[in-house]
N, C-alpha and C positions, 0 to 999 in steps of 0.2 A: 547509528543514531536513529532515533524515533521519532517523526513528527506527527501529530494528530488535527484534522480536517474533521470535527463532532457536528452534528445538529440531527434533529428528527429528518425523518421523509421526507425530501421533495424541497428544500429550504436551501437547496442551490448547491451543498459540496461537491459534487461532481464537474461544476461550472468551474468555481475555484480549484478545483485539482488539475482541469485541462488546461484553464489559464498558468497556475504554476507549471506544470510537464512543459506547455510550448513555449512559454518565459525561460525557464532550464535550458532549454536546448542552446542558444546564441550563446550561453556561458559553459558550457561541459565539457570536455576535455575526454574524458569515456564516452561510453554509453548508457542507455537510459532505458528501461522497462518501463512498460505501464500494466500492468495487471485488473482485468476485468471479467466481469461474468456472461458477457458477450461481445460482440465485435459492432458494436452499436457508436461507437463512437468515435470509428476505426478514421472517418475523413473528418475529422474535428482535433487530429490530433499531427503534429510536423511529422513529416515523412525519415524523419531521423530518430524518433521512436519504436521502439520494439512494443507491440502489443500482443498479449497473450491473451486467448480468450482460454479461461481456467476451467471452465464448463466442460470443454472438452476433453478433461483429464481425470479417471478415476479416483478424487481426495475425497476420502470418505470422514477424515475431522481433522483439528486442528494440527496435531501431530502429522501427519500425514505430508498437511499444507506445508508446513516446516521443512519437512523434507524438499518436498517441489521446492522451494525458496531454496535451497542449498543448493539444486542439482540446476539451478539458474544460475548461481553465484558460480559454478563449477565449471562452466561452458563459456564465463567470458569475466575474462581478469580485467578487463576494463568498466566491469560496471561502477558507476559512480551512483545513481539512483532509483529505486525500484517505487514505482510510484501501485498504491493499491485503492481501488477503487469496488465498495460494495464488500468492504472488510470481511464484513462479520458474515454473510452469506459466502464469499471464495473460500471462506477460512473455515466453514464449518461451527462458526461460533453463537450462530443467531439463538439468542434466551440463555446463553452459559457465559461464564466468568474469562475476561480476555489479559486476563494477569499472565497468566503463564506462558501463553503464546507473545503478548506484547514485550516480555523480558527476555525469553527466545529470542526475538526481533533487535531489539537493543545490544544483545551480545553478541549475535551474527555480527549486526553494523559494523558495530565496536571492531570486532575480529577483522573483518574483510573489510572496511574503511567504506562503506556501504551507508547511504541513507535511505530510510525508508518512511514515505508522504504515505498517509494510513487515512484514506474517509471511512468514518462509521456512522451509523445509523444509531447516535445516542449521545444526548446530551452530557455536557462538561460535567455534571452533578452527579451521573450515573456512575460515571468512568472512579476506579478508582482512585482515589489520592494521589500515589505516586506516580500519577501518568498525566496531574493537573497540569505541570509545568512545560510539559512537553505540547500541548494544544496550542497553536499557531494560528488556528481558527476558531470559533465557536459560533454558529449561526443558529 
């Protein structure tokens, strides 16, 4: 499953993502990733989160990112939530089309019973169509 955190720059998704992650944790049963493009928010977040900073890892595009997402799912059969922050830059995607990767993401879920909290840097109107229903936020 897919959920979507949209709004321009600086309009708070990141606030709301960390809020959600440490609200998550009192109720999870697995474990929980947070995925980030640095370690910036590393004491803002419960000590019962896994933070990756992605920066540190050779993904050179969206494909690639997908893979990383699999070889996480693959190291812990407990994850119940991957939370991503700074999508569209971890992911490679920033100025290209996030259909194909966000349907990627959807079927992963699907498959491995996985959900994945997605902030991006782009409003509900950008996003295309079938990923309207999936926004849980819009700021």
């Amino acid at each position: 499953m897919v959920e979507l955190i949209v709004g321009k720059k600086g309009k708070g998704k990141t606030k709301v993502l960390l809020d959600k992650v440490n609200g998550a944790v009192k109720e999870a049963n697995g474990s929980i990733v947070y995925l980030d493009k640095s370690t910036k928010h590393m004491y803002e977040l419960n000590n019962k989160v896994r933070l990756i900073d992605v920066s540190g890892f050779p993904i050179k595009n969206a494909d690639e990112f997908v893979g990383f997402i699999c070889g996480i799912l693959s190291q812990d059969h407990d994850l119940e939530q991957i939370y991503l922050d700074s999508f569209l830059k971890v992911a490679k995607l920033e100025g290209k089309d996030v259909t194909s990767t966000l349907e990627q993401l959807e079927s992963i879920g699907t498959q491995f019973n996985v959900t994945f909290i997605i902030s991006m840097s782009l409003d509900k109107e950008e996003l295309p169509e079938i990923f309207h229903e999936k926004v849980i936020v819009a700021l």
